[in-house]
ChimeraX commands (.cxc) that place a marker at each C-alpha (Angstrom):
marker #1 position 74.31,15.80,18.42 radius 0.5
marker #1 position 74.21,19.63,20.01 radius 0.5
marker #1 position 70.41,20.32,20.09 radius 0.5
marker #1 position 69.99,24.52,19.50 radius 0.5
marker #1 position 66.79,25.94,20.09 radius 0.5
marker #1 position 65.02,27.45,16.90 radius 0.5
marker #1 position 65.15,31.24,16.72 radius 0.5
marker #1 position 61.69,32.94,17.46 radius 0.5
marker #1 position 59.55,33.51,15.01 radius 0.5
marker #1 position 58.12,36.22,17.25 radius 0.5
marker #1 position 55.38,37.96,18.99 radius 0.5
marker #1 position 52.02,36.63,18.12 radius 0.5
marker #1 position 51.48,40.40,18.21 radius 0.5
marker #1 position 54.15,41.74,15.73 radius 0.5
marker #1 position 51.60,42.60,13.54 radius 0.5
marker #1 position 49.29,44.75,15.17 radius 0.5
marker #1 position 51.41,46.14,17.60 radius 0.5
marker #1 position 51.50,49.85,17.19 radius 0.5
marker #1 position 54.44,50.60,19.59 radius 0.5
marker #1 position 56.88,51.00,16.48 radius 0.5
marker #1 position 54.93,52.53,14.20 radius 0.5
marker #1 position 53.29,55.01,16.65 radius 0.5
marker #1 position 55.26,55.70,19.59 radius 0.5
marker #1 position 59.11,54.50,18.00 radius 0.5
marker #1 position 58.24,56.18,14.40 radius 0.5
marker #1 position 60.78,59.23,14.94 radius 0.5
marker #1 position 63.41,57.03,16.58 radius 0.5
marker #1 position 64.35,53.69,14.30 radius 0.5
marker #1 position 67.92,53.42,15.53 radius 0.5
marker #1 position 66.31,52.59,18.75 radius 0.5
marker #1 position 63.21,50.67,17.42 radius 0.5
marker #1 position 65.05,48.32,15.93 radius 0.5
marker #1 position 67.64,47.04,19.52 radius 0.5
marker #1 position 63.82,46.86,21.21 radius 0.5
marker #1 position 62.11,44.90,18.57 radius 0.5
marker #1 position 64.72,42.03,18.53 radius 0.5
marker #1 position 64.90,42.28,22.13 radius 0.5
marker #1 position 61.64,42.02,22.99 radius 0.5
marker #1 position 59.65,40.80,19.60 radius 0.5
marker #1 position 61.77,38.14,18.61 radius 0.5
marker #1 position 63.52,37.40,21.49 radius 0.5
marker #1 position 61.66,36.60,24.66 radius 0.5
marker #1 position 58.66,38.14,24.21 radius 0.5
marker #1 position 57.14,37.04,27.15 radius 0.5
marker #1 position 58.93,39.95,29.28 radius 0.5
marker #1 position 57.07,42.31,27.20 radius 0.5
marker #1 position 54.89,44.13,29.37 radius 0.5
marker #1 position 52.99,44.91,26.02 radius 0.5
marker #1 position 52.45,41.55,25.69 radius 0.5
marker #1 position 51.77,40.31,28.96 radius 0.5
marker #1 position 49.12,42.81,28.40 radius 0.5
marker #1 position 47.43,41.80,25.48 radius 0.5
marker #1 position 47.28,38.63,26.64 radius 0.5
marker #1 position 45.84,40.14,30.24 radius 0.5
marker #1 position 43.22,42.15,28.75 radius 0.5
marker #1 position 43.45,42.06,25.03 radius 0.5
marker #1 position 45.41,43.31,22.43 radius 0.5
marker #1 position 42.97,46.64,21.54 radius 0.5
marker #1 position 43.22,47.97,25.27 radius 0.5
marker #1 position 47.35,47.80,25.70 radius 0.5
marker #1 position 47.58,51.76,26.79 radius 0.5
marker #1 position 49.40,53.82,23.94 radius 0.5
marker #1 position 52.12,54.92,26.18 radius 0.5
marker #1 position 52.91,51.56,27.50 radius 0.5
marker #1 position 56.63,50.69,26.78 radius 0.5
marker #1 position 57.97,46.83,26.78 radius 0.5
marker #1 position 59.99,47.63,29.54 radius 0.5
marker #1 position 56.58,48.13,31.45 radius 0.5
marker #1 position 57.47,52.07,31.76 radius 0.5
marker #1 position 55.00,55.05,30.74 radius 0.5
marker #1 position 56.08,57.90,28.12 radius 0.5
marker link #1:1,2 radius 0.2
marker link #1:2,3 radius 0.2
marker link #1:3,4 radius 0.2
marker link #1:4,5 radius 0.2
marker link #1:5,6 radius 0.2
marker link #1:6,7 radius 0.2
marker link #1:7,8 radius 0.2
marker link #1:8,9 radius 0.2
marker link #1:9,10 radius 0.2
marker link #1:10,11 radius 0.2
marker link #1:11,12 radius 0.2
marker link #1:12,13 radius 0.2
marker link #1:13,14 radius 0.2
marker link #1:14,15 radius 0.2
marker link #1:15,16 radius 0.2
marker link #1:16,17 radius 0.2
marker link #1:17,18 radius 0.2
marker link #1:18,19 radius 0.2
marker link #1:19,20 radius 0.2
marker link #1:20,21 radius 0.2
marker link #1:21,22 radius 0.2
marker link #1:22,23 radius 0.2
marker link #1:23,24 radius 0.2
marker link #1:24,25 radius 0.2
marker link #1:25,26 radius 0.2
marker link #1:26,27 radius 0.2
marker link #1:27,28 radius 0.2
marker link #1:28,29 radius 0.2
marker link #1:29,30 radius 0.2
marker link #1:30,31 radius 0.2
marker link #1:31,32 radius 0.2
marker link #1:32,33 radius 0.2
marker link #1:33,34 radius 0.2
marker link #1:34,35 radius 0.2
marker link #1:35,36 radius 0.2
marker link #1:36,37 radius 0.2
marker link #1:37,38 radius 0.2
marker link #1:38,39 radius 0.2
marker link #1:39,40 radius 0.2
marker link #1:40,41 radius 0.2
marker link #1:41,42 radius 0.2
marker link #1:42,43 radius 0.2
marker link #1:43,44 radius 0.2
marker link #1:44,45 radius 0.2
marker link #1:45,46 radius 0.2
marker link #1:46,47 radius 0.2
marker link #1:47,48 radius 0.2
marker link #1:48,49 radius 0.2
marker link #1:49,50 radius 0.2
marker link #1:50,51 radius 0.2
marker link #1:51,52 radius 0.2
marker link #1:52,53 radius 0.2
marker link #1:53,54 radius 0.2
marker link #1:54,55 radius 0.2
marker link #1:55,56 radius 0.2
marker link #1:56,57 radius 0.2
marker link #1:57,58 radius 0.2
marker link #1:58,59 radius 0.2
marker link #1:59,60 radius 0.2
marker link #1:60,61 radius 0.2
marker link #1:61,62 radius 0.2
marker link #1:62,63 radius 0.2
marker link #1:63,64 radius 0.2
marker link #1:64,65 radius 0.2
marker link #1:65,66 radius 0.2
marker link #1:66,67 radius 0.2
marker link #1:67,68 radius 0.2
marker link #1:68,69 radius 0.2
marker link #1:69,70 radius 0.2
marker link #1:70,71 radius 0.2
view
């Protein structure tokens, strides 16, 4: 039997993450290739999330992309 990993069921910060509702808003044919890149794929290269879990989710700076570049 082929064992397949399960498919992420995401960031633990999907929710309150206000990258695409903020910053992506104006762009959704782009918002959406991020989010399954980085919040339900390997989220752990998110430099969003590498911050929250850093320094907390309420100080991730607003311009902060997941690629870890600035606006």
């Amino acid at each position: 039997m082929i064992h397949t990993p399960e498919k992420s069921a995401g960031c633990e910060f999907l929710n309150v993450c206000d990258f695409f509702s903020e910053i992506m808003a104006s762009v959704p044919q782009f918002s959406s290739k991020i989010q399954f890149k980085y919040c339900f794929g390997d989220f752990r290269i998110c430099a969003r999330y590498t911050y929250a879990k850093t320094h907390g989710n309420a100080t991730i700076p607003e311009d902060l992309f997941p690629n870890a570049s600035y606006f």
